[in-house]
C-alpha positions in Angstrom: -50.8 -152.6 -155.1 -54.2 -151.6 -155.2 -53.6 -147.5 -156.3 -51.4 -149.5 -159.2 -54.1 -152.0 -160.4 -57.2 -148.9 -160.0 -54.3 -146.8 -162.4 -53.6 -149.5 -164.8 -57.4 -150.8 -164.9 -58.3 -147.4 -165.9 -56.0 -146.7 -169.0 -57.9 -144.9 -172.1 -57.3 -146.8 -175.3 -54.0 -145.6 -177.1 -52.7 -145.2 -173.2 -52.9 -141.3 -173.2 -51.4 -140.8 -176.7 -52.3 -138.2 -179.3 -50.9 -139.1 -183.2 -48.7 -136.4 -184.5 -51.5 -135.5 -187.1 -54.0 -134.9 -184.8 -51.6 -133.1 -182.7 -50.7 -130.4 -185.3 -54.7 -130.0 -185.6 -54.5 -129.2 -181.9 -52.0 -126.8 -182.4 -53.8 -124.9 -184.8 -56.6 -124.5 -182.4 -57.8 -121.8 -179.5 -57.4 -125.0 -177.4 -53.5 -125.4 -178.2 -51.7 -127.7 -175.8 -48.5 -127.3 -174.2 -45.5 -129.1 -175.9 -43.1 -130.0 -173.1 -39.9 -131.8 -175.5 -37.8 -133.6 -172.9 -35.2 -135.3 -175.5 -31.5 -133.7 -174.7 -30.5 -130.8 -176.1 -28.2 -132.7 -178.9 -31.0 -134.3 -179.9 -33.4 -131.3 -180.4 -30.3 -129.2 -181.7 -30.2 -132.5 -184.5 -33.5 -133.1 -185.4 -35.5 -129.8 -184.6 -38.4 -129.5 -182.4 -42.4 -128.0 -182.6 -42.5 -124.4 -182.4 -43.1 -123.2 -178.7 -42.1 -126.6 -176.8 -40.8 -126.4 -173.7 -37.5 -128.1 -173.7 -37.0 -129.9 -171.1 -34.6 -133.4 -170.5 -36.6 -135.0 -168.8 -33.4 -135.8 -166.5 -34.3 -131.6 -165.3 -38.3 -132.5 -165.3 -37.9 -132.7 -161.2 -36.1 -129.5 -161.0 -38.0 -127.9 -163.7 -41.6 -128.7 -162.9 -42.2 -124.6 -161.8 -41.6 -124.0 -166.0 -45.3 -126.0 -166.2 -49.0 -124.3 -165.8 -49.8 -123.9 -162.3 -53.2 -124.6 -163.3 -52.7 -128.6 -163.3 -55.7 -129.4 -165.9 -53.9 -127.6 -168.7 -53.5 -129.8 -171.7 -49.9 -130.7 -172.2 -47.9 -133.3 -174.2 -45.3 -134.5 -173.7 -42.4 -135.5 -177.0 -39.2 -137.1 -176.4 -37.6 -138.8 -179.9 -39.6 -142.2 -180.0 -42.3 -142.2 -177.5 -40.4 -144.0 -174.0 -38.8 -141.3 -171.9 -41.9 -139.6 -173.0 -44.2 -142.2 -171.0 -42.6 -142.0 -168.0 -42.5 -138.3 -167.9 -46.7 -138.8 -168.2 -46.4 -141.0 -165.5 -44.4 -138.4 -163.3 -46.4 -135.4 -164.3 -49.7 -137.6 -163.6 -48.2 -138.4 -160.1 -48.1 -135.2 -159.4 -51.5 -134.6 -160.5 -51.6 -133.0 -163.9 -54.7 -134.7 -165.1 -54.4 -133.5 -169.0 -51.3 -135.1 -170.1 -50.7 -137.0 -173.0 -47.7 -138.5 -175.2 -47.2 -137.9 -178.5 -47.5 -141.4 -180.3 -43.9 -142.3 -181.9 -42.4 -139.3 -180.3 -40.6 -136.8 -182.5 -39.5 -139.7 -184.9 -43.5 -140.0 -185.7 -44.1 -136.0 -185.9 -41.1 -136.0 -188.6 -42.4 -138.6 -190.5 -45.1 -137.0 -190.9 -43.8 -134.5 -192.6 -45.4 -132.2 -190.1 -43.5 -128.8 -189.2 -40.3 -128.4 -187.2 -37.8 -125.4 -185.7 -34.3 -126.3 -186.6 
């Protein structure tokens, strides 16, 4: 229990989220993130997705993980539709010690929203 408490004592305000706005500034930038979308492929195929994701259920995440940078401080963030399967895919990628992961805040419900630009 003590790794658990050290973990959750040290959670950043906004628990490693990025708002879809700021996101889309990211994207525009040298320092562009990598999107790793881990909704299912019906719900991507219905509602779009952010150019150059990854897609990735994140039921494949396991058997997948050789798609992500080697490099384990790349920036990535992770979407799923509303924010929750994207958590725990943070969680796993952090566990296996990706140290710049975020989620997007309301998932791809939030980036839509928005208004913000997605592949259909």
């Amino acid at each position: 229990l003590t790794g658990l408490d050290a973990y959750l004592s040290a959670l950043p305000e906004g628990f490693f989220t990025v708002k879809p706005a700021d996101l889309n500034t990211e994207l525009g930038s040298d320092k562009k993130p990598v999107i790793v979308d881990v909704r299912t492929p019906a719900e991507v195929t219905a509602d779009g997705y952010i150019e150059g994701s990854l897609l990735i259920p994140v039921n494949e995440l396991a058997a997948r993980i050789a798609e992500l940078p080697a490099d384990k401080a790349t920036p990535i963030v992770v979407t799923c539709k509303s924010g929750h399967r994207g958590s725990m895919a943070l969680v796993y990628l952090q566990s296996l010690g990706y140290t710049n992961v975020r989620n997007l805040g309301g998932g791809m419900s939030a980036w839509i929203a928005a208004e913000l630009p997605v592949v259909k």
